[in-house]
DODRENKE-54651 format. One record per residue (C-alpha): residue number from 1; x, y, z. Coordinates in nm, 2 decimals. Last residue first. Example, Ala and Ser with C-alpha at 12.3 -4.5 7.8 and 13.67 -1.06 7.14 Angstrom:
<kekes>
[2; [1.37; -0.11; 0.71]] [1; [1.23; -0.45; 0.78]] 
</kekes>
This chain:
<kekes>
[478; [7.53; -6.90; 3.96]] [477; [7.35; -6.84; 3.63]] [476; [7.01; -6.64; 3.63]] [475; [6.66; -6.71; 3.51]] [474; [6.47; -6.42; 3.45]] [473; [6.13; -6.40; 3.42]] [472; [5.92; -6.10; 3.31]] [471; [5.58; -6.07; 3.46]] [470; [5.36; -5.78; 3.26]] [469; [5.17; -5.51; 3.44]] [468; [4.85; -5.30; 3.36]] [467; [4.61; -5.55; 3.46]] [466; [4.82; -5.59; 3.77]] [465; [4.73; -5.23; 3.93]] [464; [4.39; -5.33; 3.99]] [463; [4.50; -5.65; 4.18]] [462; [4.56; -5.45; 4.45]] [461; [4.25; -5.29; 4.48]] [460; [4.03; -5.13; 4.20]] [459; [3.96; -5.27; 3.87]] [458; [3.95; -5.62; 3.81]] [457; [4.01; -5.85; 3.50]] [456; [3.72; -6.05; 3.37]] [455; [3.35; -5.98; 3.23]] [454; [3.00; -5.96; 3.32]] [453; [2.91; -6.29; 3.08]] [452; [3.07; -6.52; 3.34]] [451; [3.24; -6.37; 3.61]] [450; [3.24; -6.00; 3.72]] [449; [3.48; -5.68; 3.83]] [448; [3.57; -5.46; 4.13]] [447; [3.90; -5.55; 4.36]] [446; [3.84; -5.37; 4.69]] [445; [4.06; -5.05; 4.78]] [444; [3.84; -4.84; 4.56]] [443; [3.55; -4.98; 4.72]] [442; [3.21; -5.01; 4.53]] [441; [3.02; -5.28; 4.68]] [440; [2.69; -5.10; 4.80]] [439; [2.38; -5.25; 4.92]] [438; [2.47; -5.41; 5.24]] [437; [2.39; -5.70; 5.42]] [436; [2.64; -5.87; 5.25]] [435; [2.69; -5.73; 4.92]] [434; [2.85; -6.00; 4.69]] [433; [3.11; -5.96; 4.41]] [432; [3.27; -6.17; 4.10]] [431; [2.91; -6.36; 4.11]] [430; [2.85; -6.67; 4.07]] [429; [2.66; -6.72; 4.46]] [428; [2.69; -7.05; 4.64]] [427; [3.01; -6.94; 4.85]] [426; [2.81; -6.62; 4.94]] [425; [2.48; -6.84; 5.02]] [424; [2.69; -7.11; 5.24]] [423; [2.87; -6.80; 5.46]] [422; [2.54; -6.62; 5.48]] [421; [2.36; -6.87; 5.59]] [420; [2.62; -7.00; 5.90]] [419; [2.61; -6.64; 5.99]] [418; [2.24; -6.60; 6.05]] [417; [2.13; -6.23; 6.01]] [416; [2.04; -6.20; 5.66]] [415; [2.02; -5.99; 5.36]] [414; [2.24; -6.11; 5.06]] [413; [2.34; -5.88; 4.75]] [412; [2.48; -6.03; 4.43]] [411; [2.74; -5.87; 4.20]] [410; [2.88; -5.95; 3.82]] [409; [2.81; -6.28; 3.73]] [408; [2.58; -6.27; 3.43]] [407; [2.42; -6.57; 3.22]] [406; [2.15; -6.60; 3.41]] [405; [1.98; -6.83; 3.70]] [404; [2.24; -6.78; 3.93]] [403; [2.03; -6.57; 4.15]] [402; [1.73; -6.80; 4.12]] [401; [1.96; -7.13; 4.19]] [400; [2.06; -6.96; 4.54]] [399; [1.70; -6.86; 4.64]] [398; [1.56; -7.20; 4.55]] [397; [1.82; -7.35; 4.74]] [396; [1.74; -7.16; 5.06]] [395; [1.39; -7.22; 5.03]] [394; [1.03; -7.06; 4.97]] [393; [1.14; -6.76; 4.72]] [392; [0.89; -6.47; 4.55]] [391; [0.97; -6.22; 4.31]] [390; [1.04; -5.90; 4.34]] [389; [1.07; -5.62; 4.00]] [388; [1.24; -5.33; 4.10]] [387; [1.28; -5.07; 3.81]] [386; [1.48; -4.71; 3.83]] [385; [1.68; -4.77; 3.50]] [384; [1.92; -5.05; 3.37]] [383; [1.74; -5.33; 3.42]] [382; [0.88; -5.13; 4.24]] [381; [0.86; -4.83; 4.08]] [380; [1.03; -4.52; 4.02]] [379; [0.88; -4.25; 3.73]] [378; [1.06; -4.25; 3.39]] [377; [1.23; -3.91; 3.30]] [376; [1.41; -3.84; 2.97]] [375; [1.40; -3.49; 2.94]] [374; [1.04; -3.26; 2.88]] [373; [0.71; -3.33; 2.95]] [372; [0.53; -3.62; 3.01]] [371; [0.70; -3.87; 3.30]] [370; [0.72; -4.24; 3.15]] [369; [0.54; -4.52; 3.36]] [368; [0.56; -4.79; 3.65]] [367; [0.54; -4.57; 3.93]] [366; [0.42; -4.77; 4.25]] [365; [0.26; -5.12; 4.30]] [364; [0.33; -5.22; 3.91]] [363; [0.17; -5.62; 3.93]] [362; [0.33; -5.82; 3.73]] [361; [0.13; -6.11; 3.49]] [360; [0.31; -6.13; 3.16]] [359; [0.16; -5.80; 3.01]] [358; [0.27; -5.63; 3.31]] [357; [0.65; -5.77; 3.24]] [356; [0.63; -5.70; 2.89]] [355; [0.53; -5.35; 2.98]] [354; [0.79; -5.32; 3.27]] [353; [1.07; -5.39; 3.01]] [352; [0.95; -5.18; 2.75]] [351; [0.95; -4.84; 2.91]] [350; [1.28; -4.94; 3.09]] [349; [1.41; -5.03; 2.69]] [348; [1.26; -4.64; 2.61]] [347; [1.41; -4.47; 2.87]] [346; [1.75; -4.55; 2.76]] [345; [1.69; -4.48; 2.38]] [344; [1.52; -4.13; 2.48]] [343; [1.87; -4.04; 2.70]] [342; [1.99; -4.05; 3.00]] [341; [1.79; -4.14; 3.25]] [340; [1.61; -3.83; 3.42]] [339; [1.69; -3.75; 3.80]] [338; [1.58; -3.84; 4.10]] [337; [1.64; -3.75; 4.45]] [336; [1.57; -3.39; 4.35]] [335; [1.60; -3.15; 4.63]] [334; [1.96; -2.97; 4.52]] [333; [1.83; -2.87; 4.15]] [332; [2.09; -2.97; 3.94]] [331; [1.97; -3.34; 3.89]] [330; [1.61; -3.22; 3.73]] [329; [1.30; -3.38; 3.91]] [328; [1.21; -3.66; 4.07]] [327; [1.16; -3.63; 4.47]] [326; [1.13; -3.97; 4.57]] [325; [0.82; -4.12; 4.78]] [324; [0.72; -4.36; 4.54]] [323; [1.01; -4.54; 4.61]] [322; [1.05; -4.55; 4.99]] [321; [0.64; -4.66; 5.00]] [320; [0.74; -4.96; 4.71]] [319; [0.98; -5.10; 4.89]] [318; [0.81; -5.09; 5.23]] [317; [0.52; -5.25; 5.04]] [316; [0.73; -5.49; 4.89]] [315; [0.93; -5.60; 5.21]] [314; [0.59; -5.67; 5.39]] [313; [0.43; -5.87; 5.10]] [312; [0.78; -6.05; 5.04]] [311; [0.82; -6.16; 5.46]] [310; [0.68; -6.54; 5.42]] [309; [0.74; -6.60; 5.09]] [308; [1.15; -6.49; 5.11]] [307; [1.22; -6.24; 4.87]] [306; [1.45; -6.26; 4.56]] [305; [1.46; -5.89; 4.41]] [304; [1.60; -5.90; 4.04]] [303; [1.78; -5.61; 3.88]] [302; [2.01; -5.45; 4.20]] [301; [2.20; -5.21; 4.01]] [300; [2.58; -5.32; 3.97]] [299; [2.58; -5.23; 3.62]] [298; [2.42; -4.87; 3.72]] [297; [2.19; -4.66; 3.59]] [296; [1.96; -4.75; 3.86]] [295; [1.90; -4.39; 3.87]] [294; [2.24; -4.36; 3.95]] [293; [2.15; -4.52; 4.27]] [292; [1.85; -4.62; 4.31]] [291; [1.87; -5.00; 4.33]] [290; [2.17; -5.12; 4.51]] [289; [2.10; -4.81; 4.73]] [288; [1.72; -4.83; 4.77]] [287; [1.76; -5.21; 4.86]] [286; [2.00; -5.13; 5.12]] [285; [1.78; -4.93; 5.27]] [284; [1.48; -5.19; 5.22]] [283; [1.70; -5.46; 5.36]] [282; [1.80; -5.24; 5.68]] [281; [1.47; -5.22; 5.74]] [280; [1.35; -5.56; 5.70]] [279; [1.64; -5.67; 5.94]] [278; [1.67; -6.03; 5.72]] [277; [1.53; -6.36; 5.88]] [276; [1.29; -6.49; 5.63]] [275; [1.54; -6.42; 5.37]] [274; [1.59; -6.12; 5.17]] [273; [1.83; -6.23; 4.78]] [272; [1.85; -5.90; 4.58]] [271; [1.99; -6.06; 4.28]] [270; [2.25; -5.83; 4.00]] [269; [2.21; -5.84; 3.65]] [268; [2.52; -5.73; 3.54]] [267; [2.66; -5.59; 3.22]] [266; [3.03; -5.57; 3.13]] [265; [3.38; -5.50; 3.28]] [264; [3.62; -5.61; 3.03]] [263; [3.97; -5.59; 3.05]] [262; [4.20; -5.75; 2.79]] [261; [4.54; -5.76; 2.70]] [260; [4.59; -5.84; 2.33]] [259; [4.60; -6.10; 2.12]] [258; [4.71; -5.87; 1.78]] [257; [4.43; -6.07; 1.62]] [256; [4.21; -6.09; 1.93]] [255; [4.13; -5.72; 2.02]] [254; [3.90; -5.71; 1.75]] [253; [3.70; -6.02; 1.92]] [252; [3.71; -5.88; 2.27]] [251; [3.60; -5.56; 2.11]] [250; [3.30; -5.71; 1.96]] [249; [3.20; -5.94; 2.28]] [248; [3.23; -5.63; 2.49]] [247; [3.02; -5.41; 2.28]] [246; [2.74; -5.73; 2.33]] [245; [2.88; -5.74; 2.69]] [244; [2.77; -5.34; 2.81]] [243; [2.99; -5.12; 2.91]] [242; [3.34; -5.09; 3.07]] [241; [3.66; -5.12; 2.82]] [240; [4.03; -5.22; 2.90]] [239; [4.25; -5.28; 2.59]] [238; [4.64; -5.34; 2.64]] [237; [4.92; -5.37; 2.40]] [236; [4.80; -5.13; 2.13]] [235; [5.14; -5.03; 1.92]] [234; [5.07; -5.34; 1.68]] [233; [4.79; -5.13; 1.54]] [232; [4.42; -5.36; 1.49]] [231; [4.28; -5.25; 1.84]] [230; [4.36; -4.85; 1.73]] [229; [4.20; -4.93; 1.40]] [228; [3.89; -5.06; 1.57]] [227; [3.85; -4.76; 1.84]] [226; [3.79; -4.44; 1.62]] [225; [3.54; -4.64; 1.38]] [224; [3.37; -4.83; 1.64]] [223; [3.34; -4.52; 1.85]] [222; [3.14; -4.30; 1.57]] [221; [3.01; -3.94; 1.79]] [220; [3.38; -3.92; 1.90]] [219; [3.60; -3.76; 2.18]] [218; [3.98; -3.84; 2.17]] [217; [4.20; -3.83; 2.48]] [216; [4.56; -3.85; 2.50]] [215; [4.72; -3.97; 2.83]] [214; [5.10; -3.98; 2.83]] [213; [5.18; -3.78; 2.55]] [212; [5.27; -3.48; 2.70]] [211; [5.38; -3.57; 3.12]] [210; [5.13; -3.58; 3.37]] [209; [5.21; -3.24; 3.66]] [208; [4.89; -3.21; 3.80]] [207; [4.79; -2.98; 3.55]] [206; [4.78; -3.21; 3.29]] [205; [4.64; -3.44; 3.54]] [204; [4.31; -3.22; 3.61]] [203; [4.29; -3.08; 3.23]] [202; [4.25; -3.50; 3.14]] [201; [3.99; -3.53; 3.45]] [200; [3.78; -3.22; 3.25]] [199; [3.81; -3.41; 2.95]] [198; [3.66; -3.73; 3.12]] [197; [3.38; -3.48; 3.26]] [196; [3.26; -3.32; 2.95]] [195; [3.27; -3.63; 2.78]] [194; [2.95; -3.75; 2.91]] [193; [2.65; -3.90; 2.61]] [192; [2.96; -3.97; 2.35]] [191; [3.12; -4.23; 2.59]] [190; [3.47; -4.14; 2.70]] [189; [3.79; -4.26; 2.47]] [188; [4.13; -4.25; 2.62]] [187; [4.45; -4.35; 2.46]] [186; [4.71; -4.47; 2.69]] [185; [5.06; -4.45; 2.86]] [184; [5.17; -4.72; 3.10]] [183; [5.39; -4.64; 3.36]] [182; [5.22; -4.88; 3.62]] [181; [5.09; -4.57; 3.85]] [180; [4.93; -4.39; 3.54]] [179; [4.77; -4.69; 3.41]] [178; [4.64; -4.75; 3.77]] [177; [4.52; -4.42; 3.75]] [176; [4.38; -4.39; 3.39]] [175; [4.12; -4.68; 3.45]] [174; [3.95; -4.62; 3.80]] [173; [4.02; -4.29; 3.72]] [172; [3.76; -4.27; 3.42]] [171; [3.54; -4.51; 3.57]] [170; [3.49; -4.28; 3.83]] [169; [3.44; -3.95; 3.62]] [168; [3.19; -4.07; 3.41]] [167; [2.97; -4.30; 3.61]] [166; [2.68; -4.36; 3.39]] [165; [2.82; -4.28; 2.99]] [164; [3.10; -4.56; 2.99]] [163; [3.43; -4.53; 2.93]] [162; [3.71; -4.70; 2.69]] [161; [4.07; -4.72; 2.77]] [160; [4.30; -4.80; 2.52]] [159; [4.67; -4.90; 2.64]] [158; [5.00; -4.83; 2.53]] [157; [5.27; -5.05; 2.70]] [156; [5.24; -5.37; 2.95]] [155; [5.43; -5.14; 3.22]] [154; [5.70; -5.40; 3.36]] [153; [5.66; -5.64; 3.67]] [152; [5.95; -5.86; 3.77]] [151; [6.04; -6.24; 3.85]] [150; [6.40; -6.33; 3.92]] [149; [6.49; -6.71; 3.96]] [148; [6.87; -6.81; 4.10]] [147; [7.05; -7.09; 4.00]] [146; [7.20; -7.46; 4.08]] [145; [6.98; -7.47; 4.40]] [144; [6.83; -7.73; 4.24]] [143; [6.51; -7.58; 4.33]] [142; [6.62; -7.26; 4.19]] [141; [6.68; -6.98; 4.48]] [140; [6.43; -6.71; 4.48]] [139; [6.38; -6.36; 4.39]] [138; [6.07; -6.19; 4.36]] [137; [5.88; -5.89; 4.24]] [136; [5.69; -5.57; 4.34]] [135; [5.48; -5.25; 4.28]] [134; [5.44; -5.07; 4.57]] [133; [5.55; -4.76; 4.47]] [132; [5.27; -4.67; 4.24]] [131; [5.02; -4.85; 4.46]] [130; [5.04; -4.55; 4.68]] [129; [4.90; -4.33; 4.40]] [128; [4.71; -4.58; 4.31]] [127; [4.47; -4.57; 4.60]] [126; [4.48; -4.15; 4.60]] [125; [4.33; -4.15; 4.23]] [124; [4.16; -4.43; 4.29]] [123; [4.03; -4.24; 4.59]] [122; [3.90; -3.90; 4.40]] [121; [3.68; -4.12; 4.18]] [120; [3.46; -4.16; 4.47]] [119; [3.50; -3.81; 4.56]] [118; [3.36; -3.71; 4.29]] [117; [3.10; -4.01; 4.24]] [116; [2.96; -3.89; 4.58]] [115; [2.93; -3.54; 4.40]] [114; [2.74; -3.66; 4.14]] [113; [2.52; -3.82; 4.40]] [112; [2.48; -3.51; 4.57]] [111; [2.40; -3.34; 4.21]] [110; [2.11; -3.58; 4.14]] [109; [2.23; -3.74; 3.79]] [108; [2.13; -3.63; 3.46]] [107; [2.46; -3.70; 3.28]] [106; [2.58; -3.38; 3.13]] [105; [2.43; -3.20; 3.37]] [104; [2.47; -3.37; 3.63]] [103; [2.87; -3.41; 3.58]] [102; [2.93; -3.01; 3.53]] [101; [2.77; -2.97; 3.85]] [100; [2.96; -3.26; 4.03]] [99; [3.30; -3.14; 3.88]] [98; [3.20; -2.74; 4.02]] [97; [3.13; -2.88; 4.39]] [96; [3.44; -3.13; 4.41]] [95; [3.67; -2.86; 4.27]] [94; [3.88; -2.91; 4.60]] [93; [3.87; -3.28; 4.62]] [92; [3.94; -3.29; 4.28]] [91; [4.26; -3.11; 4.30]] [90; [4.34; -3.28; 4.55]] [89; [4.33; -3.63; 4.34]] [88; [4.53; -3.46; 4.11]] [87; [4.83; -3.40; 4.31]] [86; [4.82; -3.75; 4.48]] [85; [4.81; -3.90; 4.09]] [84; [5.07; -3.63; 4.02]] [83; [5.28; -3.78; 4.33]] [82; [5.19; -4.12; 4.23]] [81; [5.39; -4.09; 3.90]] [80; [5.68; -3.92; 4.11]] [79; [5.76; -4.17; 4.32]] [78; [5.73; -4.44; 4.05]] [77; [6.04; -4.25; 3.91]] [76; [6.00; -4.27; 3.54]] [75; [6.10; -4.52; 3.28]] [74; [5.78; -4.63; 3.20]] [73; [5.68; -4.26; 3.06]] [72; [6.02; -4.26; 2.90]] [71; [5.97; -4.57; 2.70]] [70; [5.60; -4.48; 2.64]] [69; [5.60; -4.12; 2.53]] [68; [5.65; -4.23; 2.16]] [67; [5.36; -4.52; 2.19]] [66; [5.11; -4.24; 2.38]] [65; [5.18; -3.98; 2.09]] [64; [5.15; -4.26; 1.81]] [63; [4.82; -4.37; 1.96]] [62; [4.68; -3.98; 1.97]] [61; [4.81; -3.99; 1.59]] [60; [4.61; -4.30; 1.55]] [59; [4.27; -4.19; 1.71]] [58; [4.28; -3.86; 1.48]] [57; [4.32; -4.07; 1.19]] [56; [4.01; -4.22; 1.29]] [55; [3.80; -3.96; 1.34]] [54; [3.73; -3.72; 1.65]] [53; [3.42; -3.53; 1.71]] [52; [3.55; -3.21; 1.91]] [51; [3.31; -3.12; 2.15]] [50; [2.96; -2.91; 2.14]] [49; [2.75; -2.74; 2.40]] [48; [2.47; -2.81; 2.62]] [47; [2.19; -2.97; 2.35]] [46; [1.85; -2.95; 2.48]] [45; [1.66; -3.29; 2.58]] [44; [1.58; -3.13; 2.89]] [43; [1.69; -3.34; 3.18]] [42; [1.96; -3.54; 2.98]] [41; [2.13; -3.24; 2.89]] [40; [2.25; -3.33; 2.59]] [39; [2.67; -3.32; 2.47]] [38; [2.65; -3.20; 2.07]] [37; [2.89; -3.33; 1.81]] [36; [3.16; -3.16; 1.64]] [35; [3.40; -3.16; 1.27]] [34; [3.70; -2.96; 1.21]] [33; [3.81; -3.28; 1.01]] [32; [4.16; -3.32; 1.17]] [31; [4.00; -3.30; 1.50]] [30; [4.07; -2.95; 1.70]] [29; [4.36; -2.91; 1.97]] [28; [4.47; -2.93; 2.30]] [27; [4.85; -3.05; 2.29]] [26; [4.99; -3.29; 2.52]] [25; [5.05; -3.54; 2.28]] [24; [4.69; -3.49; 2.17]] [23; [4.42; -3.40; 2.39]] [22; [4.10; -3.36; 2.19]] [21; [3.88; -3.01; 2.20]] [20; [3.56; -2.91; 2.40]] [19; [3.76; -2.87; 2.74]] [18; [3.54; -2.68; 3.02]] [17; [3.47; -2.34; 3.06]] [16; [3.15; -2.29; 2.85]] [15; [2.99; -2.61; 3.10]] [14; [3.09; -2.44; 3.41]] [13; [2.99; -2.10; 3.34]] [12; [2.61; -2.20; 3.20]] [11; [2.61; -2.39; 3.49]] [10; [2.63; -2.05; 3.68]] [9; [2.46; -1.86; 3.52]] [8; [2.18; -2.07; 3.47]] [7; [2.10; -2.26; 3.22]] [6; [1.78; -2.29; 2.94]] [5; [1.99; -2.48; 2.70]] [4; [1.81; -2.26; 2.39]] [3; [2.13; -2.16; 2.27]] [2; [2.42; -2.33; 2.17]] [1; [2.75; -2.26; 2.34]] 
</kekes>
């Protein structure tokens, strides 16, 4: 523990007693170098503790472990791989208070809405444990009826998994369980910012019963070193990654020489669309969802709010009342509404991004600046940070070609109360995902992911489980 983290007992507890070294082939143990970064608290700027700092070499032998494990790891009873999911999503369920701590302060995050992500990452665990058994194929007589055609699903093999800093604990299991469920094995590698909880989720399954080898986990303060040799070894079969598409568009590409399976769930930049005949005040709620949550730290993070002219005064200054009256303050404290963002960097593109839009003609209503003091807190206001810039719309088709005006199709929200609108609007919208008159998406039953620039593949659902599976044909004599 380094000092000067001003903690309390408590926290101080929680953070000491969770996992600082790499999982490798069921072993906990220190990089080959020795070496360690520090994890931040977000809220202070002071360092928490230290984890392992993995190197390449270290990302190979954690490959080697998943690609020896594989064979048997496939091989086992799909009964038995969703019972440890089942196991381990009880286990989280239980520690759901102590995960959530551990979470905001590593992250920043209001401690309620850590605990929301808890239990959110809790039902991928419990989706693919049913999915485990569940997974299917066909048999069918030949056209000719001269033979018989078999289709199956196989485990595609070792798999990297990268996460990303804002939702560590979810994306972590909306990953690893399906992998788990599919008898795939896998290298894991969190972002630098949140380790803490991915290793804490890697203890979980251990204990749940997940065989050595089958998930090894490296933590690094130099990802494109760790992950690039991993996508270049002929033992990688599968990549899935979350973060943002310029990473995504560099992976993709060192993914392509041993043509890989690919994942990608990138960036968003998600339309509010409020017509003229929208409940105002389930808009706004919505709005404060699909735009406050996470600290707006979220892909899905409503970005662009598309009003209708002749209700966009009334919806901003409701907007911009809800926002201003947040609590801010730091996540562990169980008032705050909102926490800091996550680091200096982060802050620092939100600080930009309202000044260029002031400087082009907005008008900041509420907020609209950088907190003094210490951690990385930026005040709401009405982008990947609490922002809500609204512009005005005066027809339907202006609405529609406003939200597809960029080059990211991840999610779209829609507020309205006629049927036949919302029907023409959700068909009109490129987008992998659209809120209707609601301002959350995330399901882990519904198929998550983007079109366009946010991505392919889908996590989540029953088509989670396929990104992990391969068809095999088999054509059979009669």
């Amino acid at each position: 523990m380094l000092t000067g983290s001003a903690l309390t007992d408590r926290e101080r507890a929680i953070v000491e007693a969770a996992p600082k070294q790499l999982l490798i082939g069921g072993r906990w143990r220190d990089p080959a170098s020795g070496a360690t970064f520090a994890v931040e608290d977000p809220s202070t700027g002071r360092p928490l503790c230290e984890v392992a700092d993995a190197g390449p070499e270290d990302g190979l032998e954690a490959l080697a472990a998943a690609s020896a494990a594989q064979d048997a790891w496939a091989a086992h009873p799909p009964r038995e791989r969703g019972e440890i999911l089942r196991r381990a999503h009880e286990t989280l369920i239980r520690r759901a208070d102590d995960l959530a701590l551990l979470m905001t302060l590593e992250m920043g995050k209001a401690v309620a809405e850590s605990r929301a992500e808890i239990l959110y990452a809790a039902d991928f665990l419990r989706w693919f444990s049913e999915e485990a058994v569940r997974i299917d194929g066909s048999w069918t007589v030949a056209p000719s009826g001269a033979g018989r055609l078999v289709v199956m699903h196989q485990p595609v093999g070792p798999c990297v998994l990268v996460t990303p800093w804002n939702f560590p604990m979810a994306m972590g299991t909306r990953k690893v369980a399906p992998a788990i469920a599919a008898g795939c094995t896998m290298v894991v590698k969190p972002a630098q910012q949140t380790p803490l909880s991915m290793l804490e989720l890697a203890r979980v399954l251990e204990q749940a019963g997940l065989p050595a080898g089958v998930l090894n986990l490296v933590t690094t303060s130099s990802p494109g070193a760790l992950v690039r040799p991993l996508l270049q070894d002929p033992r990688t079969r599968k990549l899935s990654f979350t973060g943002s598409t310029e990473v995504g568009r560099r992976l993709a590409e060192m993914s392509a020489g041993n043509l890989l399976r690919v994942s990608m769930e990138l960036g968003g930049n998600a339309p509010f669309l409020v017509f003229e005949d929208a409940d105002l005040d389930a808009a706004v709620e919505g709005a404060m969802v699909a735009k406050m949550r996470n600290i707006g730290e979220a892909c899905t993070a409503a970005n662009r709010f598309h009003v209708a002219d002749s209700v966009a005064d009334e919806f901003a200054r409701r907007l911009a009342e809800r926002m201003g009256a947040l609590r801010m303050g730091r996540g562990s404290d169980p008032d705050t509404q909102v926490g800091p963002l996550i680091d200096d960097a982060g802050r620092g593109k939100v600080v930009d991004l309202v000044d260029d839009a002031v400087r082009r003609g907005a008008r900041v209503l509420v907020g609209g600046a950088p907190v003094d003091g210490p951690g990385h807190f930026y005040a709401p206001e009405e982008i990947f940070g609490p922002v809500a810039p609204i512009t005005r719309f005066r027809t339907e088709e202006e609405a529609i070609a406003l939200a597809n005006d960029t080059e990211y199709g991840l999610v779209a929200f829609v507020y309205t109360r006629d049927l036949s609108r919302a029907m023409r609007v959700v068909e009109a919208l490129q987008t992998g995902m659209v809120g209707l008159n609601q301002g959350m998406v995330s399901n882990a039953a519904a198929p998550f992911g983007g079109v366009k620039q946010s991505g392919f593949g889908r996590e989540g659902g029953h088509e989670g489980i396929r990104e992990y599976l391969e068809v095999k044909y088999v054509a059979v004599a009669r």
